[in-house]
C-alpha positions as CSV (number, residue, x, y, z in Angstrom):
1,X,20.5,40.2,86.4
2,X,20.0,36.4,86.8
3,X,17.6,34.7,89.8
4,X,18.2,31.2,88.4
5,X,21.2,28.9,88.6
6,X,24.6,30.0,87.4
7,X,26.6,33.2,89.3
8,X,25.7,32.2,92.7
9,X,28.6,30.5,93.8
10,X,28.4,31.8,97.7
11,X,26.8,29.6,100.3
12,X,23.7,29.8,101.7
13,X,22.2,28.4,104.5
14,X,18.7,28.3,106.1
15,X,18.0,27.6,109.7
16,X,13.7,27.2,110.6
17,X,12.4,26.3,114.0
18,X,8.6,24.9,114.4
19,X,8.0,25.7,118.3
20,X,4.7,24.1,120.3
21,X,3.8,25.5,123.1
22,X,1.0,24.9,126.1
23,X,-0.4,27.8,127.4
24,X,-2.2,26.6,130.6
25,X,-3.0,29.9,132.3
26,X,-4.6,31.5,129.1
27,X,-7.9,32.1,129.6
28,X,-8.8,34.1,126.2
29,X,-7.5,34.6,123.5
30,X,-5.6,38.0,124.5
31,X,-3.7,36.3,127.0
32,X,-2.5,34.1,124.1
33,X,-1.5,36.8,121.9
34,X,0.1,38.6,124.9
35,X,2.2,35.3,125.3
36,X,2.9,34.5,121.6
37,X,4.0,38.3,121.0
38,X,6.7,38.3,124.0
39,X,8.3,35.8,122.6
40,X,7.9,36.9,118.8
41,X,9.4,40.1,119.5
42,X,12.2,39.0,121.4
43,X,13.6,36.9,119.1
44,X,12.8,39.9,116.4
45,X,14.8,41.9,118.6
46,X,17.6,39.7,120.5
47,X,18.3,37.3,117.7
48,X,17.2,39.1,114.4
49,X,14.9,36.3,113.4
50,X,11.6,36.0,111.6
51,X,8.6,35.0,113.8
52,X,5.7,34.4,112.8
53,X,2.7,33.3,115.1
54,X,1.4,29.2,113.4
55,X,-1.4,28.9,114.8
56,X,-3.6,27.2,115.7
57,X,-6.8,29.9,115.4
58,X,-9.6,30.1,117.4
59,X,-7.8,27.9,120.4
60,X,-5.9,30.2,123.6
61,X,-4.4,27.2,125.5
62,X,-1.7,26.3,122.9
63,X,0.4,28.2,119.6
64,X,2.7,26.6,116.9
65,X,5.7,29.5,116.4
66,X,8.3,29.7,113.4
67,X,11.3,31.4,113.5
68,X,14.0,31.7,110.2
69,X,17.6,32.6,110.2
70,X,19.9,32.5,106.8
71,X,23.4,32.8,106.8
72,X,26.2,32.2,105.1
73,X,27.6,28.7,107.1
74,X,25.3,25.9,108.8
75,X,27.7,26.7,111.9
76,X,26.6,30.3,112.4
77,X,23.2,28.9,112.6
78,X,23.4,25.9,114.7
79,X,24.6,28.6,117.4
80,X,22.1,31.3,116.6
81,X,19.5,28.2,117.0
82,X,20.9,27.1,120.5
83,X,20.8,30.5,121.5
84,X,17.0,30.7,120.8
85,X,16.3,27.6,121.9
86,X,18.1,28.7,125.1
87,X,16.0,31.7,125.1
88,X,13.1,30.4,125.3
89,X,14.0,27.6,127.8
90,X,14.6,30.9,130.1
91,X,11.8,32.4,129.2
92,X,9.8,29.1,129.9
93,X,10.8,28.7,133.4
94,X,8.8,32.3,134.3
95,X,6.0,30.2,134.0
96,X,3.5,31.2,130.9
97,X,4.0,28.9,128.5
98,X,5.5,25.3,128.2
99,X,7.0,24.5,125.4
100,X,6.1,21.0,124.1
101,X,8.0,20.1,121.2
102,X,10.7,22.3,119.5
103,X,12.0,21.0,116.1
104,X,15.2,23.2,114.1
105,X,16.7,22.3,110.8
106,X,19.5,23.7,109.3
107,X,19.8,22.9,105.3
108,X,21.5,24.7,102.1
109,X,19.6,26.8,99.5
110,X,20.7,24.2,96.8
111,X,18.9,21.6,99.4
112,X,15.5,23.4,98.4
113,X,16.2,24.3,95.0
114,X,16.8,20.4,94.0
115,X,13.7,19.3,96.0
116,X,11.8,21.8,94.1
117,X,13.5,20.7,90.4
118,X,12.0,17.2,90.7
């Protein structure tokens, strides 16, 4: 079995999402985690992504989200990132959050892998 290098001729893409958001009716920190799980879960659930809460700790008026996709062409994941981004645009005009700054990339495995050689 080989992890390195040679055999792996398929593409692989990796799409990663940093999301800031303003919580301005949070008034603990439960109300931040109620937020920052609503939206976790339903990009879990409605776009098979991996979320993962950022941070910051110990503050309930704002969160930094990442989500992940992978995928075999850059296209695939342009659209499954519009499609979050659009999600959460919807989900933003019910009024809990604002969402200050979202920031997607889309790059190759053999992007990382060179970066990581030098």
């Amino acid at each position: 079995m080989k992890f390195e290098g040679g055999g792996l001729d398929n593409p692989f893409w990796i799409a990663a999402a940093r999301l800031l958001i303003e919580i301005p009716y949070a008034a603990s920190l439960k109300d931040r985690r109620r937020v920052v799980r609503s939206l976790t879960d339903g990009a879990r659930c409605r776009f098979a992504a991996s979320a993962s809460d950022l941070g910051p700790d110990g503050t309930h008026k704002t969160a930094e989200l990442g989500f992940a996709f992978c995928g075999s062409s850059s296209a695939e994941l342009r659209e499954r990132m519009a499609n979050l981004k659009k999600f959460l645009c919807q989900r933003e005009e019910e009024g809990e959050f604002e969402i200050m700054r979202f920031s997607p990339e889309v790059f190759s495995h053999g992007d990382i892998s060179d970066r990581q050689d030098k």
